[in-house]
N, C-alpha and C positions, 0 to 999 in steps of 0.2 A: 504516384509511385510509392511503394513501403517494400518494405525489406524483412524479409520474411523467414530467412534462415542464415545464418553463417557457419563456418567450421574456422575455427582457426587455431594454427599449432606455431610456438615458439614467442610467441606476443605478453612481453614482461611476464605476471604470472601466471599468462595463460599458454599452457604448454602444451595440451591438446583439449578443448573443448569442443562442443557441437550442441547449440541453441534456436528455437523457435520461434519468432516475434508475432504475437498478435495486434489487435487494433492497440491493447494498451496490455505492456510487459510491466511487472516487477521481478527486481532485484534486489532480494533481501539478505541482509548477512551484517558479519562484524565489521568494524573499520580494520582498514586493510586486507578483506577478504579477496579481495578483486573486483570488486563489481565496478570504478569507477574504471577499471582498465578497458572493460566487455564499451564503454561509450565513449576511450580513447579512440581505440580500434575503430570503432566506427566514424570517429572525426574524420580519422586519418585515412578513411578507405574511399571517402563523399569528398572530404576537402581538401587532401592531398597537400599542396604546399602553403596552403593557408589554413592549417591544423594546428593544434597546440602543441603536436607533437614535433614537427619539421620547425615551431620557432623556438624550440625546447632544445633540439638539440643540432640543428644546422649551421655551420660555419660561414659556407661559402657554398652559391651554385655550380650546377655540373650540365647543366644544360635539360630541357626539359619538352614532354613532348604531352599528347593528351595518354598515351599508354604507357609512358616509363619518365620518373625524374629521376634524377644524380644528387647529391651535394656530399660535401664533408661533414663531416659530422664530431663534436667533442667529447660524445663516450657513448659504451653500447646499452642506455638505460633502458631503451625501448625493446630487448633482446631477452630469452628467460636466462635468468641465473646471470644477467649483463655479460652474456657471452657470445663473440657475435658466433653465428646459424645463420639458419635461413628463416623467416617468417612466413608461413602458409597461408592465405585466408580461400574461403571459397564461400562468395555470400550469391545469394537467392534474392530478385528484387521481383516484384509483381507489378507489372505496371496496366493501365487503363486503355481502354480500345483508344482512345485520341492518341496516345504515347505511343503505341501503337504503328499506328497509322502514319503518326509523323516519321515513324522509320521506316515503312513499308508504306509508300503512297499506293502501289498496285495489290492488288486484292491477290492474283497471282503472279508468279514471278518462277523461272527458268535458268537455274544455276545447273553449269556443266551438265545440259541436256538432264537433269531432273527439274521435277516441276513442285514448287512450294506452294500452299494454298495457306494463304496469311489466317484465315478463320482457323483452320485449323493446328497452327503453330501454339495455340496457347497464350498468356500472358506473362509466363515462368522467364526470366531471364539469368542466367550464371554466370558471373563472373570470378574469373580464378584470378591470384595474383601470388606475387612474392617481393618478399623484400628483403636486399642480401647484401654482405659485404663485400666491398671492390676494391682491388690497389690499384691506386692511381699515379702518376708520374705527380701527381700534387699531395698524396698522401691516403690517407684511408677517405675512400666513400662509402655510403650504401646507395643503391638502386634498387627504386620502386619498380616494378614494371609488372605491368598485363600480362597475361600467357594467353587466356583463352576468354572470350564475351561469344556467349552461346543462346537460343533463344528456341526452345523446343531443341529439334534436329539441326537446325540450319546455323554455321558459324557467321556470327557477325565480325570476329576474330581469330584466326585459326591458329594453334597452339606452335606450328611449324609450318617450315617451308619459307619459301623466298615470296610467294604471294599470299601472303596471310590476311588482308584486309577487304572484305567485301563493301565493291563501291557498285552504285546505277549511273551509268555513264552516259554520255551525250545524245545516244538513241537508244535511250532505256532499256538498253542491258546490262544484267545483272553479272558481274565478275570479279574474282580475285583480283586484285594488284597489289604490288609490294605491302608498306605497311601504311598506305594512303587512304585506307577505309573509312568513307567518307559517314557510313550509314554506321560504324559502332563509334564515329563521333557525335552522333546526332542522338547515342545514349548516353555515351559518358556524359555531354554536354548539359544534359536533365541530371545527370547527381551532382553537378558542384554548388557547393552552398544548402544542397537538400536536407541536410543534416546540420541540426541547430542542436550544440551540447552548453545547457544552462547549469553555470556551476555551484557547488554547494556554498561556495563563497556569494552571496548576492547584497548588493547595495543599493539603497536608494536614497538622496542626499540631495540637498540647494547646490547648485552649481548655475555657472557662468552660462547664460542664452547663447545657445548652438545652435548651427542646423547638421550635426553630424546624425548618420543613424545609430540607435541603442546598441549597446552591447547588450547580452543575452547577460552576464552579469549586473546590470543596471546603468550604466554610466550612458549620458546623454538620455536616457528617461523622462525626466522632466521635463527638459527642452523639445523632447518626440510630441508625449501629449499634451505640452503646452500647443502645439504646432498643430497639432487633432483638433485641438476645443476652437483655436485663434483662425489660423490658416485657410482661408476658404478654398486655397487651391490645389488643398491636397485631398479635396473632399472626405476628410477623416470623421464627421461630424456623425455618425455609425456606427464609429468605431469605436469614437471615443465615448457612447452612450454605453456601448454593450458591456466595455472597462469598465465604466462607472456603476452600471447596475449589476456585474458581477462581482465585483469587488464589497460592494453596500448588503448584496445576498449574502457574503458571509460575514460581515461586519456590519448590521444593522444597525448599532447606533452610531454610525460615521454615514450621517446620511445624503451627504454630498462630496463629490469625489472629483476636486479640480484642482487646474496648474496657474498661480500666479506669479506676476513679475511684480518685484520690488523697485525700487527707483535708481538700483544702481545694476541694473544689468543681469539681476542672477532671476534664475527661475526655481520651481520649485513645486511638489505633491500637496497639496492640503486634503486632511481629511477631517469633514465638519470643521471647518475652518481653523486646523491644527496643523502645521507645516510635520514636515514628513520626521522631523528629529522628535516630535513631540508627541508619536506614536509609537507602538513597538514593533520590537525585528519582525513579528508573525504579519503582521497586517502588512508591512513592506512586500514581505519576500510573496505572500500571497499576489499582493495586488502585479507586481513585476511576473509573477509566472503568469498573471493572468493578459498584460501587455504584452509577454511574448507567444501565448497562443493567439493573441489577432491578431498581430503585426506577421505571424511567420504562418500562413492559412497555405495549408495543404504539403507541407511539410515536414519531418521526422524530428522530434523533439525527444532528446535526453535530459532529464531532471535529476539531478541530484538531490536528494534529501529533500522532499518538498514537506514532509512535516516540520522542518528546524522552527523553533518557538513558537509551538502550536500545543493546546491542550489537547489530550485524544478528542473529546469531541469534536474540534474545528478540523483536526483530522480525518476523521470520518467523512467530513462536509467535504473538504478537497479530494480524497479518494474520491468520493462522488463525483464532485465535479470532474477527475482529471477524465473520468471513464467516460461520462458522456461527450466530454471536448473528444475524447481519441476515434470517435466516429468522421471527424472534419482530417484532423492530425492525428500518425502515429504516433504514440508518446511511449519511450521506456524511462521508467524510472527505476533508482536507488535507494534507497532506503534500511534504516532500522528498527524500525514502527509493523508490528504484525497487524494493525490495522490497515497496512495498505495487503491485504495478502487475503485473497481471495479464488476459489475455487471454479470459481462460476463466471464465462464471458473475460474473465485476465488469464495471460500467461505468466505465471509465475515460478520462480527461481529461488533455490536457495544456496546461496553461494558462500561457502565455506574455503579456511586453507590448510592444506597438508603444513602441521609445521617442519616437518623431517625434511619433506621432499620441495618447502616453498610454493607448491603446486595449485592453482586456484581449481577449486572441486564444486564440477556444477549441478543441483539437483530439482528436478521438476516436483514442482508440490500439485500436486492431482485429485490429491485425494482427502478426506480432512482429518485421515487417520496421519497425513504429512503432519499437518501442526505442530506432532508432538517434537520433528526435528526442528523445526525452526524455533519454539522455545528453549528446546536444552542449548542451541545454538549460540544463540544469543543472549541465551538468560534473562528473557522475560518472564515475569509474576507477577509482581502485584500495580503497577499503576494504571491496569485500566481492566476492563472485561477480558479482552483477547486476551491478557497477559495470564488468566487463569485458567489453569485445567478444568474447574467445575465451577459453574455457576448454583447457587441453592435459592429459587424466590420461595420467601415468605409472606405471610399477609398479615405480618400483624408488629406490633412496638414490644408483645411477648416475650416471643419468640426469637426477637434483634436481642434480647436482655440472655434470654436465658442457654439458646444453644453458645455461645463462644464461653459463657461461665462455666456451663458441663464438659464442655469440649477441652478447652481447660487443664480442669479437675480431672480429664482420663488423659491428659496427657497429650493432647492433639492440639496444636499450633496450625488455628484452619488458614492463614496465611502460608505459612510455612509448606503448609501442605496444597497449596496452590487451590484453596478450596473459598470462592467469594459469597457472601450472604447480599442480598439484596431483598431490601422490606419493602413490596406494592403498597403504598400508604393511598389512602382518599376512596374515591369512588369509579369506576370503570376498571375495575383490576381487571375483568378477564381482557378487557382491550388489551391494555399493559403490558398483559402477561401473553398474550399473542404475540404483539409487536416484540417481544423479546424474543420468543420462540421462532418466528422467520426472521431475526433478525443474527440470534444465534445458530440458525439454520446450518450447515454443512462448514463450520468454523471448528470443529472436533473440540471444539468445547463439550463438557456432559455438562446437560442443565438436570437440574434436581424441583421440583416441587415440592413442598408440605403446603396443605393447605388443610382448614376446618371441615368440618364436615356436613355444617350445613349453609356453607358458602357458593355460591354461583361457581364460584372456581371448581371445586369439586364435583361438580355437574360437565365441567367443560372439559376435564383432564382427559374422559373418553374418547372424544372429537380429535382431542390432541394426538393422541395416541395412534389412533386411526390415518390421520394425516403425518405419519411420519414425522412429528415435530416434535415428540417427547417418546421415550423409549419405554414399553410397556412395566419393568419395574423401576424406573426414575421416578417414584410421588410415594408421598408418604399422606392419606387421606385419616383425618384423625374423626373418632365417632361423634364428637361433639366439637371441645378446641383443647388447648395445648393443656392448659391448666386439670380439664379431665382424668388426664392419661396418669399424672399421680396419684390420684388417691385422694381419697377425704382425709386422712390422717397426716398427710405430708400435706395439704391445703391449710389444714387447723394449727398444724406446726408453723409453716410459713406463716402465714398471717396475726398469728401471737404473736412473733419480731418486728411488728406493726404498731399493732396493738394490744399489747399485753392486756386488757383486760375486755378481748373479745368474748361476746355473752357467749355463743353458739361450743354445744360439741363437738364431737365427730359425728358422733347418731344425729343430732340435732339437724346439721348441715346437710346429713346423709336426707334426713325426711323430705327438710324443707324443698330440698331437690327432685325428688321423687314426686313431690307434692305438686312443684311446679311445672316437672316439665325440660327445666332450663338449662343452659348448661352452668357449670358452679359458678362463673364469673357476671352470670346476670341474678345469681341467687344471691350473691354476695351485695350486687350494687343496690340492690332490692335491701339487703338487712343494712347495710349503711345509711340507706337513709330513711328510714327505720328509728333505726337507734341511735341515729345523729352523728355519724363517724363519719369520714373521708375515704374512699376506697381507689386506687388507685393502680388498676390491673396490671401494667407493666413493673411497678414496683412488688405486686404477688411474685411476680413472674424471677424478677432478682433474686427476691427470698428462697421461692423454690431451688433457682439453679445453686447458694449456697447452702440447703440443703443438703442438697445431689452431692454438693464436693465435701461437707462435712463426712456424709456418708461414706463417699470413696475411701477418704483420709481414715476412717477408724474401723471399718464393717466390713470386713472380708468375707464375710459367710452372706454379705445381704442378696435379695434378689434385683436384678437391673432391671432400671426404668425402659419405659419404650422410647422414651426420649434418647436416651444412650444408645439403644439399639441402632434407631435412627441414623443415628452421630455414625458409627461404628460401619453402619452401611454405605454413608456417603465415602467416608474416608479410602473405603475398598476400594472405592472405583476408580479414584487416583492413583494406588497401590498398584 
């Protein structure tokens, strides 16, 4: 079973929304936007009086049935604007030919002389409900209750009437009777407990040898997979391998992942023989979300914040992993992190709030022109790639020196201006710089290239370009390399702040180059040792970019480098 669509109006601050579920949902936004309410809602629609919601705010029972409970209740939290209404929901479950079947054992079936043909009813099941307030001779109630469980045409529930429940009766006939519908118990009965919401609060701690089951927040944990690795009769010994080698996947240097007992009764997580307090939150709260996808298999899982004390890149790694887990389990998650936020195979959400009207405001991110809302949203920039509007690869320790010195000097805060530099350093750049490009692929990030010009990269920009991975004026291809593009006079300048009593002219440098072939920075290494000096390209590279700012600061009439232009170009694109 997964759950595939809902509506719902009046539910805390969700006053009218209408949302999507696929194999794995995000929901991203501010705190207090709402989104932890969208995985109330759903506690409370799967788990009914054993929800967070009903022991949040229930007094006293009122009696209870599989399609309506009662109780009193101590305020209207769960209501929008805490005003009691009425709460709508209308969700969409999808369920599997076996689920199916166990509700329809005959293939065909003959209600009020029509004829139903189970193949063809679909998998779509809809369930309506409400939940409203009641005066009671005991005082205020609310009452949950069913209105309609439909499944293609055929009501499993019927919204009205004095026989509203379809049951199969003793000589398998198919018929209405009151509200004794044995066949929409035999669906309710597959959603209680189907929904698992793990909260952003998670713990994982030495505590007292139990055999109670986990809480989805952590407690009895260790006593669980103690009971996994120990217990031969609960044949966990599967389970608890798959724990431990998923958990070691994203923590490789914890390379053992087991529960001991100490001599007085308590149990406890060790990881590389480090008990669980002597690790941090991110390795807990991973390894627990990764206990309750095996323990909770083929079931709907709500995560709260599953990046909490995670670097982006072990973020990245969980985003991965959650997607391929939500092939077994649906999983919706929450989150702040635009790393979990992806265009491709997730449904994704971005959920903002009215502050006028309190109203939680839901918006599908589809496209990767969306991005740009979910950063102004949230106010993502600078701590990781996603958090930038443009990415710029460069290839060289130059170029790291000299564009943020000119950039600068014209006045451009490339942080500021949500614009990230990244230097491909070593050998296999264009691999690198691939992997970047599908990797930055349909994230509405703009990626930037500058590269040399007689570099493998600038052979491969074409390909790129071709392939949809780089936008044909995103690259800035230089005729030689960076140090070229100024000039022999501004090189001689530069490099006199070096070495004040460099032999070469301008002519001089100008020939030697000519002579050689090369570009200035191999003609350079070439008279250094030579003439017995140190040459040391990235430090040219400094000198030029103070230069450039000298120049800015006093020369109004001068002419701009292509360096700046450069600069000037990228900045646009942010603009």
């Amino acid at each position: 079973m997964r759950i595939k669509k809902i509506e719902i109006e009046n539910y805390r601050s969700l006053k009218k929304i209408e949302l999507e579920f696929g194999d794995l949902t995000v929901l991203i936004g501010k705190n207090d936007a709402g989104k932890s309410n969208i995985l109330k809602l759903l506690d409370l629609l799967f788990n009914r009086e054993k929800s967070i919601d009903f022991d949040e705010i229930s007094v006293r029972g009122g009696g209870s049935s599989d399609w309506r409970w009662e109780t009193g209740i101590k305020d209207y939290r769960i209501f929008f604007n805490q005003k009691p209404t009425t709460i709508k929901t209308v969700a969409h479950f999808e369920l599997n030919n076996d689920e199916i079947e166990d509700i329809f054992p005959n293939e065909e079936m003959t209600i009020s002389d029509e004829i139903f043909d189970r193949s063809k009813m679909g998998n779509r099941v809809i369930v309506s409900s409400r939940l409203f307030k009641a005066d009671t001779n005991n005082g205020e109630d609310i009452v949950f209750e069913i209105d309609s469980i439909k499944i293609g045409e055929l009501y499993l529930l019927r919204n009205s009437g004095e026989d509203r429940g379809l049951i199969l009766d003793e000589d398998g006939k198919y018929r209405y009777k009151g509200m004794d519908g044995d066949l929409y118990n035999i669906f309710l009965k597959k959603t209680v407990d189907k929904f698992i919401l793990i909260p952003a609060v998670r713990s994982l701690k030495r505590e007292v040898r139990g055999n109670e089951k986990p809480s989805p927040e952590g407690l009895a944990a260790p006593s669980y997979y103690f009971r996994l690795e120990k217990d031969i009769s609960l044949n966990g010994e599967e389970i608890f391998e798959a724990i431990n080698k998923d958990t070691i996947k994203h923590f490789p240097k914890y390379n053992k992942v087991a529960s001991k007992e100490d001599g007085e009764g308590n149990v406890d997580v060790y990881f590389a023989g480090f008990p669980s307090s002597s690790v941090g939150d991110g390795i807990r709260h991973v390894f627990l979300d990764i206990l309750n996808l095996y323990m909770h298999k083929n079931k709907i899982l709500g995560i709260e914040e599953p990046e909490i004390h995670l670097h982006p890149e072990k973020q990245r790694e969980v985003f991965n992993f959650l997607k391929e887990k939500s092939k077994d389990n649906q999983i919706i998650i929450t989150t702040h992190s635009p790393i979990f936020v992806n265009t491709k195979d997730v449904t994704t959400y971005l959920v903002s709030m009215d502050n006028s009207s309190k109203e939680t405001l839901i918006k599908p991110i589809e496209r990767e022109e969306d991005f740009k809302d979910i950063k102004f949203e949230i106010g993502a920039r600078n701590t990781d790639l996603f958090f930038y509007d443009c990415v710029v690869l460069i290839e060289g320790e130059t170029e790291d020196r000299i564009l943020p010195i000119i950039s600068d000097a014209m006045g451009y805060d490339l942080a500021e201006k949500g614009i990230k530099l990244i230097n491909i350093r070593g050998s296999g750049k264009t691999t690198k710089i691939n992997e970047f490009l599908n990797y930055l692929k349909d994230s509405g990030i703009i990626v930037y290239i500058i590269a040399d010009g007689h570099e493998d990269v600038s052979k491969k920009i074409g390909d790129w370009v071709r392939e949809g991975l780089l936008k044909e004026e995103n690259h800035t291809r230089w005729d030689e390399e960076i140090e070229d593009v100024f000039g022999f006079e501004r090189v001689i300048s530069a490099i006199k702040l070096v070495i004040d009593d460099f032999p070469l002219s301008v002519e001089d440098l100008k020939k030697r180059k000519e002579e050689s072939g090369k570009p200035i920075s191999k003609v350079l290494k070439q008279i250094s040792y030579e003439e017995g000096f140190e040459f040391d390209k990235p430090t040219l590279g400094e000198k030029l970019g103070l230069l450039i700012t000298d120049e800015l600061n006093n020369n109004g009439n001068r002419e701009e480098s292509e360096v700046e232009k450069v600069i000037r170009k990228i900045v646009k694109l942010v603009e």
